[in-house]
N, C-alpha and C positions, 0 to 999 in steps of 0.2 A: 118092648124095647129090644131092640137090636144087640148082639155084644160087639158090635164096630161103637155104636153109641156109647155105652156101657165103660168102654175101655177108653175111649175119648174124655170123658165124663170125668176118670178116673185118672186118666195120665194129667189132664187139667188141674183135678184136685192137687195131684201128686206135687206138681209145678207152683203151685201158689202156695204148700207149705213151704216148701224147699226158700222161696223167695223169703218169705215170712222170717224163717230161719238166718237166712242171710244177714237181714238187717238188722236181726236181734244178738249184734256179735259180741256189743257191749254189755254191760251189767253193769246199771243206776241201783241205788239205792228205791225204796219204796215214793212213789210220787210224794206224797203227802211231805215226806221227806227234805226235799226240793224245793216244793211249790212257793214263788212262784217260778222257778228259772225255769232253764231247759236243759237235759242230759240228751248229748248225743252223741253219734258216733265221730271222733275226731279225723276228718278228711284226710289230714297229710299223713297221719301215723295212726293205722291200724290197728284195731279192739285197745284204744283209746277212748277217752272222753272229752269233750266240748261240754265244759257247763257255763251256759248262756245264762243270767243273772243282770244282763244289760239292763237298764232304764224301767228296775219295776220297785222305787222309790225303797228300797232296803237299808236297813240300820248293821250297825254294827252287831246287835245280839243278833239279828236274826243274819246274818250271812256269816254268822260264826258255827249256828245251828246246823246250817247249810253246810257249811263245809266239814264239817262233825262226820254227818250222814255218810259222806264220802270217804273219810281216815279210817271208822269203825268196823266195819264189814268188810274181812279181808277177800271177799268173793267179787267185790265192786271194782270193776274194771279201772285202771290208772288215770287219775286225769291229767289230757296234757294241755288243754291250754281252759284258763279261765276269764271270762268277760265282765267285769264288773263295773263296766262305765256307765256315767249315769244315774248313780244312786245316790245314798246320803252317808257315804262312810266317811266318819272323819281320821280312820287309822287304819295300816295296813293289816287286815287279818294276820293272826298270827299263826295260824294254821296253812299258810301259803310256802312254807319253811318244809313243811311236812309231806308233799305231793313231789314223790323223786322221780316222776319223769315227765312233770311239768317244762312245758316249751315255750308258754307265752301267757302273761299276764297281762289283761290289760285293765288298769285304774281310775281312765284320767274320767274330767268331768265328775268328781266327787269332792266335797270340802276337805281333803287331806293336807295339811299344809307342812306335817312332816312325817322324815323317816323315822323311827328311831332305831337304835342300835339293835341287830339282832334279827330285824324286819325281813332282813332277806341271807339271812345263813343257811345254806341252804348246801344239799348233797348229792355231787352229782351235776348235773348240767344245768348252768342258769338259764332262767328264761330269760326273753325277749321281755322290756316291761316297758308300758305308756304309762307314762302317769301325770302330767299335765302342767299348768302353768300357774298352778294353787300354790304348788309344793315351795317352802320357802326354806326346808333346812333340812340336810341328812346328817344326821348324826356319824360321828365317828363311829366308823363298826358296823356300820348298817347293813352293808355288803360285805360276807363270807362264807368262801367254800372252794 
């Protein structure tokens, strides 16, 4: 081998860690963790998180789990918006209170038919929130911060 080759080879290498690097800006929790959503890097705000949770038939115990994995580890990168259209939740997580630099929630398409007080006390900048044409009653209190 040639060292033109060699050093080619290696500046290549060098390049495709670097990239690898890049996209690993965020810090999820362990898969198993998660699964079935998605942890990603959230596009408008930087070593942010996107957890995608859309349309994979999820219960209340289990996207409480889920959001668990994400409060407990203070190494896991912020999450700022979360997707949880499409599921089977009948209540807003309460754990959604808890995510302070949360920007955007979205709910709708789930059997939730209310707020209840408390649901969204929240610290810090409220999100944006969908939540659909189910919902039939906010409790007084529901919203505070």
């Amino acid at each position: 081998m040639t060292s033109k080759f060699v050093f080619t080879v290696a500046c290549s290498f060098f390049l495709l860690s670097s990239l690898q690097l890049a996209q690993a800006a965020v810090v999820c929790p362990p898969n198993d963790a998660y699964d079935p959503c998605g942890c990603y890097e959230f596009v408008s705000k930087n070593d942010t998180i996107l957890l995608d949770c859309k349309n994979r038939n999820l219960t209340d115990s289990r996207m409480s789990e889920i959001l668990n994995a994400f409060l407990t580890n203070p190494d896991i990168s912020p999450v700022a918006e979360i997707d949880l259209r499409s599921n089977q939740l009948t209540r807003v997580p309460s754990q959604i209170r808890s995510f302070r630099q949360l920007e955007n929630v979205d709910i709708i398409d789930n059997p939730i038919q209310s707020i209840e007080a408390g649901d969204f006390n929240i610290t810090g900048n409220y999100p944006s929130l969908n939540i659909g044409p189910q919902l039939t009653t906010i409790a007084p209190g529901a919203f505070k911060g």
